[in-house]
LOZA-984580 format. One record per residue (C-alpha): x, z, y; residue number from 0. Coordinates in nm, 3 decimals. Example, Ala and Ser with C-alpha at 12.3 -4.5 7.8 and 13.67 -1.06 7.14 Angstrom:
<xx = 1.230 zz = 0.780 yy = -0.450 resi = 0>
<xx = 1.367 zz = 0.714 yy = -0.106 resi = 1>
This chain:
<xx = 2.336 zz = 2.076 yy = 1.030 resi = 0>
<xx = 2.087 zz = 1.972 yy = 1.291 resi = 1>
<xx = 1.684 zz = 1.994 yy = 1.260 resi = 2>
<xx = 1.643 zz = 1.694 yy = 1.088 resi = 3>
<xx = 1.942 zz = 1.717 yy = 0.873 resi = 4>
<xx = 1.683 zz = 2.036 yy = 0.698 resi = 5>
<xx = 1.416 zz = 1.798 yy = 0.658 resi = 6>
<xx = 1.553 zz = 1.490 yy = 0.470 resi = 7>
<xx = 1.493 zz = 1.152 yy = 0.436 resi = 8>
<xx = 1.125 zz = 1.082 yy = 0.357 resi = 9>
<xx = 0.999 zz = 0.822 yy = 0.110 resi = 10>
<xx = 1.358 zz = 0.747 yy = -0.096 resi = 11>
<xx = 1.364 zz = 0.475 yy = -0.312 resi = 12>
<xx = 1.687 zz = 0.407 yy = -0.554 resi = 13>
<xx = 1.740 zz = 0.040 yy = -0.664 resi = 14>
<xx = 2.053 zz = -0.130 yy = -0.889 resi = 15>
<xx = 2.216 zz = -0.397 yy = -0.643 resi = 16>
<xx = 2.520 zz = -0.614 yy = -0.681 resi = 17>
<xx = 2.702 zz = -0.785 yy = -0.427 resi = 18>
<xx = 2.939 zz = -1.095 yy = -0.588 resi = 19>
<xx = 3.173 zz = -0.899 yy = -0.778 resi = 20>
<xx = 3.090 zz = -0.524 yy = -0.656 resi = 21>
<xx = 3.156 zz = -0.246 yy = -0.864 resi = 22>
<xx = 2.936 zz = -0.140 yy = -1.092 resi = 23>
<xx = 2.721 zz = 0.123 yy = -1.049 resi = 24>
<xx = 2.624 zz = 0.033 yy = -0.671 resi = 25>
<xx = 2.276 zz = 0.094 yy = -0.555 resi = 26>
<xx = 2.075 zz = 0.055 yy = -0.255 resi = 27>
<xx = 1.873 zz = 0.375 yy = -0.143 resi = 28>
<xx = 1.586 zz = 0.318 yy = 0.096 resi = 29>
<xx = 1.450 zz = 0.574 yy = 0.282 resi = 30>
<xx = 1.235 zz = 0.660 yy = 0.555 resi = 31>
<xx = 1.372 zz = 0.853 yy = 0.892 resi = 32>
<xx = 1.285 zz = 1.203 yy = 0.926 resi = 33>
<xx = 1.314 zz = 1.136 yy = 1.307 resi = 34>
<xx = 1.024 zz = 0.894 yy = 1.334 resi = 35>
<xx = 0.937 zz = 0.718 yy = 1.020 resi = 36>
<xx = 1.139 zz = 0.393 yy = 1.032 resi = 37>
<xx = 1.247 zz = 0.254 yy = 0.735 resi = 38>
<xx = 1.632 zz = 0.183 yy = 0.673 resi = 39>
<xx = 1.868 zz = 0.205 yy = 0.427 resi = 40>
<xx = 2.253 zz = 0.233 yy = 0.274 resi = 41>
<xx = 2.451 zz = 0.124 yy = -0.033 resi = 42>
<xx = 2.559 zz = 0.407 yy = -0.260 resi = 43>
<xx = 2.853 zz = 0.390 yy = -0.499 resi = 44>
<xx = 2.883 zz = 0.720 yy = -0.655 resi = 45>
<xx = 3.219 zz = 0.848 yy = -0.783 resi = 46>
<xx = 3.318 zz = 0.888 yy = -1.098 resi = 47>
<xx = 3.441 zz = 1.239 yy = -1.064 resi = 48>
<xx = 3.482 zz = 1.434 yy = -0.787 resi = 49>
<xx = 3.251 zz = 1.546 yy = -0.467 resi = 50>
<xx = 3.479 zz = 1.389 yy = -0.182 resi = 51>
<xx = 3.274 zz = 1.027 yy = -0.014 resi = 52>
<xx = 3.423 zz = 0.777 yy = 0.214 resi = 53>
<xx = 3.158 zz = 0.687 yy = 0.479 resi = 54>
<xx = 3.200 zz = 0.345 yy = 0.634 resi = 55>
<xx = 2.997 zz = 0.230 yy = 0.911 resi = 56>
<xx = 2.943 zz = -0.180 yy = 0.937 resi = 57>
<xx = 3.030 zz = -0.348 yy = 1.266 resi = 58>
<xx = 2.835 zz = -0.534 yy = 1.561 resi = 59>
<xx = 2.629 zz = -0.778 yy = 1.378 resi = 60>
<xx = 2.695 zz = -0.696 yy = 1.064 resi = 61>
<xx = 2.480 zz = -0.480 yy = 0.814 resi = 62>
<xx = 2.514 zz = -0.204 yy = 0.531 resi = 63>
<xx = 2.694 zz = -0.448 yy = 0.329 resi = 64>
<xx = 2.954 zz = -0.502 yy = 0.530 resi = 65>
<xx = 3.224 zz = -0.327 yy = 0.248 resi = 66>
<xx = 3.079 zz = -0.585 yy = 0.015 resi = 67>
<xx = 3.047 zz = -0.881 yy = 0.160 resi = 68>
<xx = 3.336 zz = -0.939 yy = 0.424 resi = 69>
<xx = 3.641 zz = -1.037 yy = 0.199 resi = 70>
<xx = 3.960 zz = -0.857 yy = 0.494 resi = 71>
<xx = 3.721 zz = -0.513 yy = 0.539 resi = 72>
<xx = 3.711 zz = -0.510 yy = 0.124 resi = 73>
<xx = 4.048 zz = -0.568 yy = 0.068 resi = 74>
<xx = 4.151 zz = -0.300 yy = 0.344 resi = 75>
<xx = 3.939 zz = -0.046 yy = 0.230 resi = 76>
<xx = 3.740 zz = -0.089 yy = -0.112 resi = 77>
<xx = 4.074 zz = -0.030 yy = -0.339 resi = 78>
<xx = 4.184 zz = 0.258 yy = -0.167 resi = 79>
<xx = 3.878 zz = 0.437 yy = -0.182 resi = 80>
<xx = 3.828 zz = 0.340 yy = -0.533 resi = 81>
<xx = 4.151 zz = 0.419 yy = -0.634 resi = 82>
<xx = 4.143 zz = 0.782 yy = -0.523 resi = 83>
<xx = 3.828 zz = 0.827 yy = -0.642 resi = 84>
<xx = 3.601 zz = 0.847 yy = -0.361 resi = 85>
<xx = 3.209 zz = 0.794 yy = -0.388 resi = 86>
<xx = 3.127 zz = 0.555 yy = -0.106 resi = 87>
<xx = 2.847 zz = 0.522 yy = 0.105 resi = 88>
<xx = 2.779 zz = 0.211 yy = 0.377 resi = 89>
<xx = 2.466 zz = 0.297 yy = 0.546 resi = 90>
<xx = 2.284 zz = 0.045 yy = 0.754 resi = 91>
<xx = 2.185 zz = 0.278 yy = 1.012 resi = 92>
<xx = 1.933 zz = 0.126 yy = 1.278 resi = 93>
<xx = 2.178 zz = -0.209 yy = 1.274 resi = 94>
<xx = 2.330 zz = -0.217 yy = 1.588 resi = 95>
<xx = 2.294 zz = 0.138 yy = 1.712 resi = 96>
<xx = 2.612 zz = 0.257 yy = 1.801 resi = 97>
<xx = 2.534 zz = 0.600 yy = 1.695 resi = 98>
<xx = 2.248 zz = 0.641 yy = 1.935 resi = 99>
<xx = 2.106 zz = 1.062 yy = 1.862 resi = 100>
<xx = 1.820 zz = 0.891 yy = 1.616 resi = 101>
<xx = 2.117 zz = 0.764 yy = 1.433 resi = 102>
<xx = 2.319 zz = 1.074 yy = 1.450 resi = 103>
<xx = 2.014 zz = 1.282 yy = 1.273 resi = 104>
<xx = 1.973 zz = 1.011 yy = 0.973 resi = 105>
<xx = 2.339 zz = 1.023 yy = 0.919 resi = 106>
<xx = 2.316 zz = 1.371 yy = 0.928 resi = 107>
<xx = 2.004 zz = 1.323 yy = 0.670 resi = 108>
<xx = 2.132 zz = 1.112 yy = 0.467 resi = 109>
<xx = 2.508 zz = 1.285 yy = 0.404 resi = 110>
<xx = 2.283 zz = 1.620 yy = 0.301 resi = 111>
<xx = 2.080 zz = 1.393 yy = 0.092 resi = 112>
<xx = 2.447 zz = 1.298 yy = -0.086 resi = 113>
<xx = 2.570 zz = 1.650 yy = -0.080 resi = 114>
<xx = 2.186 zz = 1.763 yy = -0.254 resi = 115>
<xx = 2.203 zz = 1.445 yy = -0.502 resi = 116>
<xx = 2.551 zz = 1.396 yy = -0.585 resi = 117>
<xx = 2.720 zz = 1.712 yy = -0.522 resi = 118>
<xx = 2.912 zz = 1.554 yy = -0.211 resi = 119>
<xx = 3.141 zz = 1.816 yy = -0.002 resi = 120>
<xx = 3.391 zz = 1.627 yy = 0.209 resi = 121>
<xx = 3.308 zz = 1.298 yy = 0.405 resi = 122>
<xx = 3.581 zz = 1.096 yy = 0.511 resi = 123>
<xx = 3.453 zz = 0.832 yy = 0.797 resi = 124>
<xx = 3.676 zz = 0.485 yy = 0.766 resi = 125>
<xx = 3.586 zz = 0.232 yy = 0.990 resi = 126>
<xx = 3.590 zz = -0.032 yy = 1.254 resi = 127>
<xx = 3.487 zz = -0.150 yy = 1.580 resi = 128>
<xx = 3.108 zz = -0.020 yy = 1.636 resi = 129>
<xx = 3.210 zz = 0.161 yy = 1.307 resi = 130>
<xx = 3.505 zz = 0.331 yy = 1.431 resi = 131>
<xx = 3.301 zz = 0.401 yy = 1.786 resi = 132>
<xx = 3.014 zz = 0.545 yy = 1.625 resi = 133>
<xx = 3.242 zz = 0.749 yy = 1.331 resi = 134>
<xx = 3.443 zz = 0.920 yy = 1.640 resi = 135>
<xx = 3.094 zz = 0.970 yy = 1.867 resi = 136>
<xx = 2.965 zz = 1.134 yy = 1.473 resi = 137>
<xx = 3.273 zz = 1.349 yy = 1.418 resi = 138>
<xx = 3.234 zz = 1.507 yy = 1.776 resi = 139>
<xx = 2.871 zz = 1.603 yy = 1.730 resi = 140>
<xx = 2.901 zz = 1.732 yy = 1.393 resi = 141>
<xx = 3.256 zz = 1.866 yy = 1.290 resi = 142>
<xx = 3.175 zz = 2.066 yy = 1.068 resi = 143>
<xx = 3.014 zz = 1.754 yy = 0.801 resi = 144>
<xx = 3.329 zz = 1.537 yy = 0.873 resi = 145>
<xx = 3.655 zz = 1.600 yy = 0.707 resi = 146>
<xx = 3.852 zz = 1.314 yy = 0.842 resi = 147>
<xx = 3.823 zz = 0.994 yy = 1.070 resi = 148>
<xx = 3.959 zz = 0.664 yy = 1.071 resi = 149>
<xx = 3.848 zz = 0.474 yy = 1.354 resi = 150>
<xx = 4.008 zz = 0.070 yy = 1.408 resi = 151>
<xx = 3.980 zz = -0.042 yy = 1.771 resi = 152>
<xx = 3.716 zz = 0.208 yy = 1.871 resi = 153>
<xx = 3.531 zz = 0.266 yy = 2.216 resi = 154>
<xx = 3.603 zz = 0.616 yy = 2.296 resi = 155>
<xx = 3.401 zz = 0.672 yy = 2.591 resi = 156>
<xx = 3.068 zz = 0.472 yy = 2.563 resi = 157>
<xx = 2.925 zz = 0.476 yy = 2.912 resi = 158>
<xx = 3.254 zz = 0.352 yy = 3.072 resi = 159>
<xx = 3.228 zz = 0.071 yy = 2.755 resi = 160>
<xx = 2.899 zz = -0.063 yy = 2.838 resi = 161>
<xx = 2.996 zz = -0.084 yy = 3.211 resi = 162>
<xx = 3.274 zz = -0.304 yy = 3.097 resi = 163>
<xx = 3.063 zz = -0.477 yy = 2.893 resi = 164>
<xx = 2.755 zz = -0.526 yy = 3.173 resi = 165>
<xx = 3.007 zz = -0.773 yy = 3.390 resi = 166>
<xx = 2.989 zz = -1.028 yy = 3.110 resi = 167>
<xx = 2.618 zz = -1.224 yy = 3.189 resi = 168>
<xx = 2.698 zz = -1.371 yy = 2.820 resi = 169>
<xx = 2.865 zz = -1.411 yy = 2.480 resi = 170>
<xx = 2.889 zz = -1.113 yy = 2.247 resi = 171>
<xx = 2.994 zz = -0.878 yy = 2.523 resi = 172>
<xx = 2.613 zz = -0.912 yy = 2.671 resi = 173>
<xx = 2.488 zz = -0.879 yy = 2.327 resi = 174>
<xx = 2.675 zz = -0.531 yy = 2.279 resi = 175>
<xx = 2.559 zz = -0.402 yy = 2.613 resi = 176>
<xx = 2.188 zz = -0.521 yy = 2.573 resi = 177>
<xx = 2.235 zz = -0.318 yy = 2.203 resi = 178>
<xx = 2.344 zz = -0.033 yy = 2.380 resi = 179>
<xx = 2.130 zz = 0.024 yy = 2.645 resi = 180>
<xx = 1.822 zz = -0.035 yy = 2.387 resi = 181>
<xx = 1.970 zz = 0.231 yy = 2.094 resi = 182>
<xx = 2.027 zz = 0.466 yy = 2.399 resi = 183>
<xx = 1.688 zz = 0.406 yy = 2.623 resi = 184>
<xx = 1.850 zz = 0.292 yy = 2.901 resi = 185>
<xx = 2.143 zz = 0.217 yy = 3.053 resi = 186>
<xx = 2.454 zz = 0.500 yy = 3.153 resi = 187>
<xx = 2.315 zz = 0.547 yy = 3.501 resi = 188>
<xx = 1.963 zz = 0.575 yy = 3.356 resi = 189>
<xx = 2.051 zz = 0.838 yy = 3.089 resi = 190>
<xx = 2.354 zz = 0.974 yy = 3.199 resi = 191>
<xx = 2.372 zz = 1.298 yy = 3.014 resi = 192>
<xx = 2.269 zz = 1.132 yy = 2.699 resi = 193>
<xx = 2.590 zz = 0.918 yy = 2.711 resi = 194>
<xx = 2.832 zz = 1.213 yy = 2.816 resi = 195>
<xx = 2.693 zz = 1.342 yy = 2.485 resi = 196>
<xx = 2.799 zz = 1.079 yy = 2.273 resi = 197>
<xx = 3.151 zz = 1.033 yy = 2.414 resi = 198>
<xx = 3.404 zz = 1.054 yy = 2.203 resi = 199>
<xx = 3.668 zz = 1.123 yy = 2.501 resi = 200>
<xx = 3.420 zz = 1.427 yy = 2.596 resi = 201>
<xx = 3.459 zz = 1.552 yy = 2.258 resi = 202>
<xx = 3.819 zz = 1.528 yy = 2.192 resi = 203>
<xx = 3.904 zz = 1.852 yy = 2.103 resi = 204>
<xx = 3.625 zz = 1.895 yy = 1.851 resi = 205>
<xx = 3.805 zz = 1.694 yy = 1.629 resi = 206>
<xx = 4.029 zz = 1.894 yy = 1.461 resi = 207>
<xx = 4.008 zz = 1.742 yy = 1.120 resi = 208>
<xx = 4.254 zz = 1.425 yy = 1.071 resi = 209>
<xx = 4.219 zz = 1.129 yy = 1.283 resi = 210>
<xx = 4.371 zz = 0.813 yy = 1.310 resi = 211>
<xx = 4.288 zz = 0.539 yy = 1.544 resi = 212>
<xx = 4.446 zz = 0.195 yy = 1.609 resi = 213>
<xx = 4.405 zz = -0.094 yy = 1.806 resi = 214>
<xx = 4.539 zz = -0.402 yy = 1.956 resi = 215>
<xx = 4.682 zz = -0.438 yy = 2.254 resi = 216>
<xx = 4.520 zz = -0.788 yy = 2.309 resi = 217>
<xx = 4.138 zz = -0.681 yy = 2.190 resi = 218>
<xx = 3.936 zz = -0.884 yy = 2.408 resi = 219>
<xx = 3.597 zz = -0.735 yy = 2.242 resi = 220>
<xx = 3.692 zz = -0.363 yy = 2.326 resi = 221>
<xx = 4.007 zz = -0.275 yy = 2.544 resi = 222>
<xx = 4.242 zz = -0.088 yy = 2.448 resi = 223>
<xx = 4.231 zz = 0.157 yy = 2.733 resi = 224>
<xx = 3.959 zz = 0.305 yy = 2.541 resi = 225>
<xx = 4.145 zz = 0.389 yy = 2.287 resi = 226>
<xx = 4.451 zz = 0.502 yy = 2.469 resi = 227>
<xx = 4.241 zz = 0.752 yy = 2.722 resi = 228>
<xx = 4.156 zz = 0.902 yy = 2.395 resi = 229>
<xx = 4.510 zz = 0.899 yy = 2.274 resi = 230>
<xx = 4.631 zz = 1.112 yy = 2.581 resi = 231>
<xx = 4.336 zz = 1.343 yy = 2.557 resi = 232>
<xx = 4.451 zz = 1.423 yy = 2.212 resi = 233>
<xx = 4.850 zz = 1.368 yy = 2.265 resi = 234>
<xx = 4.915 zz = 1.762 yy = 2.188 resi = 235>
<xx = 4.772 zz = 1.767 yy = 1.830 resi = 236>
<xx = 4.941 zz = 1.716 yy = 1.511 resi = 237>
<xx = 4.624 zz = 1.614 yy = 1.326 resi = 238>
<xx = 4.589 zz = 1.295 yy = 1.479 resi = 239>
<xx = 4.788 zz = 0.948 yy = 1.465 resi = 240>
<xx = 4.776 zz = 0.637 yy = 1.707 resi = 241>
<xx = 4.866 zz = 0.277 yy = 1.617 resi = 242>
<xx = 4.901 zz = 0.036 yy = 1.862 resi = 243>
<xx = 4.914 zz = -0.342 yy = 1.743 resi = 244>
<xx = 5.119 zz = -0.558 yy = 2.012 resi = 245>
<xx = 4.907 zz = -0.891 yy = 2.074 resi = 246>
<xx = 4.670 zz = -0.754 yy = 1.827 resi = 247>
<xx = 4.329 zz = -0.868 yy = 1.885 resi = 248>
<xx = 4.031 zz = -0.703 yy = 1.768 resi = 249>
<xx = 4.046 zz = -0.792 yy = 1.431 resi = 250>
<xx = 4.402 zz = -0.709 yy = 1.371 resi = 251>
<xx = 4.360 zz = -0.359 yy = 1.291 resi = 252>
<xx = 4.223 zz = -0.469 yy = 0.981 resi = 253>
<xx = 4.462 zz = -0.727 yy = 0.895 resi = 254>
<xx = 4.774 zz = -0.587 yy = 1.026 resi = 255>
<xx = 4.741 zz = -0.318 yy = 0.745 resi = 256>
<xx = 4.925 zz = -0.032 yy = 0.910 resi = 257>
<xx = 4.872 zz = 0.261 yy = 0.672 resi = 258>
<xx = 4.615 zz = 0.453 yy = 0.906 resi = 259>
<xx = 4.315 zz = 0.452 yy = 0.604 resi = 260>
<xx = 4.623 zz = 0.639 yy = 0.342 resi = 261>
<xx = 4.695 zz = 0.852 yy = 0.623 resi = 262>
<xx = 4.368 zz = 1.028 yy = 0.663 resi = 263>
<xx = 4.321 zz = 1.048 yy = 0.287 resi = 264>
<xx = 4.653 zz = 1.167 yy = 0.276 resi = 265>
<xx = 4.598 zz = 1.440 yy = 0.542 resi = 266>
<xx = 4.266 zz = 1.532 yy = 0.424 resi = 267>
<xx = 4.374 zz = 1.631 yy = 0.115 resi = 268>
């Protein structure tokens, strides 16, 4: 647990939400950053029984409601975490941060707010795209808070991704890289070590817990050489499964439905 992980979140606020036909017993926590102040916030849905969380991180574009209000990334994910159990937590998390090191510490915050409030002990990170990037960049920092990944069509290595992404001068690819390089302060050659820090491929064998990654082979929003670099870097280990979708495109991961969410709740005991 890092420095700010000690301190907290500042300033929490708990309020009753519903989104359409949510479960009940979902609330919105708003809190204040112990790194600088700035306000933010996640959905909470505490278990019923039990101290083990799902953590699920929204996408590009998207918000901390993601889980709630996107009907495929419900249906994928919302029963089975409800049917085994699971408290789940969907924090917002600067927006589009892709787990920049301000968003690493109020993760870190805000999982020992949940283990301080709710008696939370294992964190399972489930999700996709910016998600699945940022759960993989997350789980290589800090280990020791994550018991399991699931990360659908992922960038593995951000500096090489935002490269890839600079040669667009448009679309959503622009979009990403102008996110990027404002989360991180700059761009890979302006920050360098700051980005070899938040690789996931740098970081591969830190993740020892369960991790499964998939992606399509036709992803036009993140390649899938991203995610099979990563795949070689962790071919020798026995905790860690990778699904490739032929012709899948970045979306397919979630539709395709190919059993990688049961197998890191499965694995993870």
């Amino acid at each position: 647990m890092g420095l700010y992980g000690r301190l907290g979140l500042q300033d929490t606020c708990v309020t009753e939400v519903r989104y359409g036909d949510s479960p009940p017993g979902l609330h919105r926590l708003d809190y204040s950053s112990p790194v600088d102040g700035a306000r933010d916030w996640a959905l909470v849905l505490p278990p019923k029984a039990g101290n083990t969380w799902a953590v699920m991180i929204h996408g590009h574009g998207s918000d901390g409601s993601q889980l709630y209000t996107r009907q495929d990334v419900r249906e994928l994910f919302l029963p089975e975490f409800l049917g085994r159990g699971l408290g789940v937590v969907t924090p917002n998390l600067r927006g589009n941060s892709w787990m920049c090191p301000a968003s690493v510490d109020d993760l870190t915050a805000l999982l020992c707010y949940l283990s301080e409030e709710h008696q939370a002990r294992k964190f399972i990170l489930a999700s996709g795209s910016m998600g699945g990037t940022s759960n993989l960049i997350y789980a290589a920092l800090h280990p020791e808070m994550v018991s399991g990944v699931v990360a659908l069509c992922p960038a593995t290595d951000l500096a090489s991704y935002c490269d890839w992404c600079r040669a667009y001068q448009s679309g959503v690819w622009r979009e990403i890289y102008d996110a990027i390089v404002l989360a991180y302060g700059g761009s890979p050659a302006d920050v360098p070590d700051v980005y070899a820090a938040h690789s996931a491929l740098n970081g591969a064998d830190r993740l020892k817990m369960p991790v499964a990654v998939v992606h399509g082979t036709a992803d036009e929003i993140i390649p899938v050489s991203q995610s099979r670099r990563f795949a070689g870097a962790k071919a020798n280990s026995s905790s860690f499964l990778y699904i490739e979708i032929p012709d899948g495109d970045h979306d397919s991961p979630i539709s395709r439905r190919v059993g990688a969410v049961e197998w890191v709740l499965d694995a993870a005991g």
